[in-house]
C-alpha positions as CSV (number, residue, x, y, z in Angstrom):
1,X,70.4,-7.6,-68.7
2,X,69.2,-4.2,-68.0
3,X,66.1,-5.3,-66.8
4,X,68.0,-7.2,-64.1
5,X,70.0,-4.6,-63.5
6,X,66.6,-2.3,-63.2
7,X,65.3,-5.0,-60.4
8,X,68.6,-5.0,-58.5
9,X,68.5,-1.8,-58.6
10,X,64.7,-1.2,-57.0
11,X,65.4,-4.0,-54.4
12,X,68.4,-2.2,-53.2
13,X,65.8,0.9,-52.7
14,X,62.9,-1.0,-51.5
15,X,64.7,-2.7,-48.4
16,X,66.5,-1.1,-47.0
17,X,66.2,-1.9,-43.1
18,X,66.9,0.1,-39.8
19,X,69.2,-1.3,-37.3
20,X,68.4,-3.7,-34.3
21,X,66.9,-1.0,-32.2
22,X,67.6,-4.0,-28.5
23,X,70.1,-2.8,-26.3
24,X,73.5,-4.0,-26.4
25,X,76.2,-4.3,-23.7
26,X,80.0,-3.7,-24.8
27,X,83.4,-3.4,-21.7
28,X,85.8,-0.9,-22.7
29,X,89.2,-1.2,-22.1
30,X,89.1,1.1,-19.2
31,X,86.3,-2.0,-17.6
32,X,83.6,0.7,-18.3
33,X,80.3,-1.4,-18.9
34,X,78.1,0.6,-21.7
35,X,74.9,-0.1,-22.7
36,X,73.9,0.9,-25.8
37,X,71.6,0.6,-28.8
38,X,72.4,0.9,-32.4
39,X,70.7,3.5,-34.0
40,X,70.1,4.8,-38.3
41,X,70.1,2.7,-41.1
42,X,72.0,2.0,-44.5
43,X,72.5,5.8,-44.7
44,X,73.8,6.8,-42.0
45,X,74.8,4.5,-38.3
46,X,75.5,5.1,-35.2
47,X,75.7,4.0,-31.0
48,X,73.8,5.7,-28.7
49,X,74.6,5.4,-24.8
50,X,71.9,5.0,-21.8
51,X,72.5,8.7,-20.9
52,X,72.2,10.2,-24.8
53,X,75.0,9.9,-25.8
54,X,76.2,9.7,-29.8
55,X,79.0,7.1,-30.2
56,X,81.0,4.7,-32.9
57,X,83.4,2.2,-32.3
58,X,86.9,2.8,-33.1
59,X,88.2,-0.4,-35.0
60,X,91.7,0.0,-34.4
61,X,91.7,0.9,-30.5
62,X,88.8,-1.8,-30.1
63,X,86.6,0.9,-28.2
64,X,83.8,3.3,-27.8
65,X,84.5,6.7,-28.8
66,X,82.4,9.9,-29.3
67,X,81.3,10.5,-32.4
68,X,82.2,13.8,-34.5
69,X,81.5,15.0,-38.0
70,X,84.5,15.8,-40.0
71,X,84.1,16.3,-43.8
72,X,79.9,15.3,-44.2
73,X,80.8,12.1,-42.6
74,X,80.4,10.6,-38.5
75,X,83.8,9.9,-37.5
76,X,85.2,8.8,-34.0
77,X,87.1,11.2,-32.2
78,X,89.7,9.8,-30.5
79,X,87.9,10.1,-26.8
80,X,86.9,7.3,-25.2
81,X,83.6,7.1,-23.9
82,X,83.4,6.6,-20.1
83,X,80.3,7.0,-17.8
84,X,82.9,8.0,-15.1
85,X,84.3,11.0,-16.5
86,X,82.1,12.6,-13.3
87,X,84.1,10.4,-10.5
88,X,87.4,11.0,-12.3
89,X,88.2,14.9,-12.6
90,X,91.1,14.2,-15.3
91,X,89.0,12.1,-17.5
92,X,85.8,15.1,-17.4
93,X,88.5,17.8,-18.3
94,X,89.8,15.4,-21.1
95,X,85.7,15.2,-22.1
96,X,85.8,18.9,-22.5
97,X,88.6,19.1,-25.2
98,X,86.2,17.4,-27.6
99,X,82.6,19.4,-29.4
100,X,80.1,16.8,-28.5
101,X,77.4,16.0,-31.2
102,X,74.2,17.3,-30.4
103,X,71.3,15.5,-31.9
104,X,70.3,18.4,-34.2
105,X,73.7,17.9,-36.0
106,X,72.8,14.5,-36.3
107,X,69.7,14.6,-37.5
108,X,70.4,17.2,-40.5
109,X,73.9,14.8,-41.2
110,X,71.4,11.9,-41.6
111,X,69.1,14.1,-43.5
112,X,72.1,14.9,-46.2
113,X,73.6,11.6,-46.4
114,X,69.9,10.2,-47.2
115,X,69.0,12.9,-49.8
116,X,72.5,12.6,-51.4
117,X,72.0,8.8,-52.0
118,X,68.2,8.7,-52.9
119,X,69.1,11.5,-55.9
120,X,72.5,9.3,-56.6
121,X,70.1,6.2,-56.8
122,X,67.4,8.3,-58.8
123,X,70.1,9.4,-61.4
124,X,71.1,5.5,-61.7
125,X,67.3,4.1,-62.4
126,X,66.8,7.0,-64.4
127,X,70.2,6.2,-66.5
128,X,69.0,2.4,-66.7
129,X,65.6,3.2,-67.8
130,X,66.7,5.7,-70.8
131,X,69.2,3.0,-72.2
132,X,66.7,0.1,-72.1
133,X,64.4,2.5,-74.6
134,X,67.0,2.9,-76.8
């Protein structure tokens, strides 16, 4: 049993996959037509637009938000994403109210959240092999 466990355990680290890196099309509620691709893997996911940028989808207003980090984790942030925030001066002063996530901030969340589950996984093999020995 702990040998299956041990095996389970090693395919879980061994294949792990990135996401489907095609673009994507999704309509907003607004009509906005984004294009996007997914972007990450089992550690960390996210959307990113044509024009750069960072965004998740917001299950409960069925949209495309920009994403934030709140408490070590990417959350949406209750803006809708619209290319049109430009054309429409109320929607780009809206934009404003929100920090957007620069890549940087990404990038080290994604480095944390894979270094914090590759140690959590480590401590779990390790764990399993010292019990089978005994």
């Amino acid at each position: 049993m702990r040998l299956f466990l041990t095996l389970v355990l090693l395919n879980i680290i061994t294949f792990a996959a990135p996401a489907y890196s095609g673009t994507r099309q999704y309509t907003q509620p607004d009509g906005t037509v984004v294009h996007y691709t997914m972007q990450g893997d089992e550690h960390l996911h996210w959307l990113e637009s044509e024009d750069g940028e960072i965004l998740l989808y917001n299950e409960k207003a069925h949209c495309l938000e920009y994403a934030t980090i709140k408490d070590g984790n990417l959350k949406t942030s209750g803006q809708l994403y619209t290319k049109r925030a430009h054309l429409n001066r109320a929607a780009a002063k809206d934009q404003t109210k929100i920090k957007k996530m620069t890549h940087k901030e990404l990038q080290a969340l994604y480095q944390y959240k894979r270094s914090t589950t590759l140690s959590r996984r480590h401590g779990q093999l390790k764990k399993a092999f010292s019990k089978e020995k005994e």
